[in-house]
C-alpha positions as CSV (number, residue, x, y, z in Angstrom):
1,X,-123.9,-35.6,53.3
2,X,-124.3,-37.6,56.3
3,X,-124.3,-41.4,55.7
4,X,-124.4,-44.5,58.2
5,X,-122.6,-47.4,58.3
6,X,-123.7,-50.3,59.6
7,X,-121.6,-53.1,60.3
8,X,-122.2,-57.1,61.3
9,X,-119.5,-59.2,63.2
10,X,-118.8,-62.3,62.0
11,X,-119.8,-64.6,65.1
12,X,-117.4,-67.2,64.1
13,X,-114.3,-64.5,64.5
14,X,-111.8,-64.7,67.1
15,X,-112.8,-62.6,70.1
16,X,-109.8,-61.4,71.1
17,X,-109.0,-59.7,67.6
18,X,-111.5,-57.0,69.3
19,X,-109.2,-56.9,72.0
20,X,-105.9,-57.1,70.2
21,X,-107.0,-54.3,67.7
22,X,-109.0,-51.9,70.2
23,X,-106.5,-49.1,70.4
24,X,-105.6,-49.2,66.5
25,X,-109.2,-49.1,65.4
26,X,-109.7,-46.4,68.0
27,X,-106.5,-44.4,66.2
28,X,-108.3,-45.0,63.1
29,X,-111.6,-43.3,64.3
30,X,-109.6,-40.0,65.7
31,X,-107.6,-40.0,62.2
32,X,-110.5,-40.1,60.6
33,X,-112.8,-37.6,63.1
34,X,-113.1,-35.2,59.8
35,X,-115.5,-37.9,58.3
36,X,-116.4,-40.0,61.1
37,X,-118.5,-38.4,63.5
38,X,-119.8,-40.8,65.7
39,X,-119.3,-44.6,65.9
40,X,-119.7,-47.0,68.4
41,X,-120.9,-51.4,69.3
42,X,-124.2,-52.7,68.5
43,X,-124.9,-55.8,70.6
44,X,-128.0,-58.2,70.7
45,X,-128.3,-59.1,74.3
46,X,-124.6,-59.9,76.0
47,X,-123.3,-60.5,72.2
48,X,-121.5,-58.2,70.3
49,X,-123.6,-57.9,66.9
50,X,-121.4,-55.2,65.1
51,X,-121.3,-51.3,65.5
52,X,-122.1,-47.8,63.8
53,X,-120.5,-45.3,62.0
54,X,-121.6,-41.8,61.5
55,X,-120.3,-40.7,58.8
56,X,-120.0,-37.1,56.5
57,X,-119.0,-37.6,53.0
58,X,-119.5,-36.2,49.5
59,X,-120.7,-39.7,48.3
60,X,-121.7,-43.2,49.5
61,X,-118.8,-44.6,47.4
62,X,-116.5,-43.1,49.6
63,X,-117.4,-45.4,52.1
64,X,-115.9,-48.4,50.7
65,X,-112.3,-46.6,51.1
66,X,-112.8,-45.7,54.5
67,X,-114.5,-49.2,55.8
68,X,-111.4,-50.8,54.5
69,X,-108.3,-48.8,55.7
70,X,-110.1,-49.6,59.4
71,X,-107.6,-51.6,61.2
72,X,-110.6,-54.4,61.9
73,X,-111.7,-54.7,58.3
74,X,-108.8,-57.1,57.1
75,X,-109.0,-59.2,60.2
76,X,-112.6,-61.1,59.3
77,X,-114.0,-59.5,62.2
78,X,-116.6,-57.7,60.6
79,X,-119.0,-60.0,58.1
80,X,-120.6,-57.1,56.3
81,X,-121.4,-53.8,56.0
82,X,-123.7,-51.3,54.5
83,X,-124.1,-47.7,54.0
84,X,-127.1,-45.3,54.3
85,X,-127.8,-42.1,53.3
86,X,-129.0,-40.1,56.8
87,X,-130.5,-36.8,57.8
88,X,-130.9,-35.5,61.5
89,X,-134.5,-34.4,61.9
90,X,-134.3,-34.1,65.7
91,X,-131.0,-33.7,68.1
92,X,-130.6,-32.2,72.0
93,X,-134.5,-32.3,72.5
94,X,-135.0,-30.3,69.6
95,X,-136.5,-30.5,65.9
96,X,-133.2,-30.2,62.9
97,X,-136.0,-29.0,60.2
């Protein structure tokens, strides 16, 4: 099933653990390209506000796991997170139902 993850910075975090951790996270995301299909930033004007998983798994609780093992979990970076359940009604111009 296709979930997504939403995540929200914390804005008192260093910036530069972004930075620092860029090409680990990004390892992360192509180790994990089985169950994470998409991700990518959110920002709220020039700010970073958090980013966006897409995600396929057999449950929501699987999540937790995967959110955890990501190099920028650990660092504070991230505030929160939440997962929701997702189903693509519409893709490339065209109706998914």
């Amino acid at each position: 099933m296709h979930y997504v993850i939403l995540f929200t910075d914390n804005p008192d975090a260093d910036p530069a653990i972004r930075t620092r951790l860029m090409g680990a996270h990004l390892d992360f995301l192509e180790a994990n390209g089985d169950r994470i299909l998409s991700a990518g930033p959110l920002r709220e004007g020039d700010a970073p506000a958090g980013g966006m998983w897409v995600v396929d798994l057999a449950a929501a609780d699987e999540a937790k796991e995967l959110v955890e093992a990501d190099p920028f979990w650990p660092t504070g970076l991230r505030a929160s997170w939440r997962v929701l359940a997702w189903r693509q009604v519409f893709a490339d111009g065209k109706r998914r139902v």
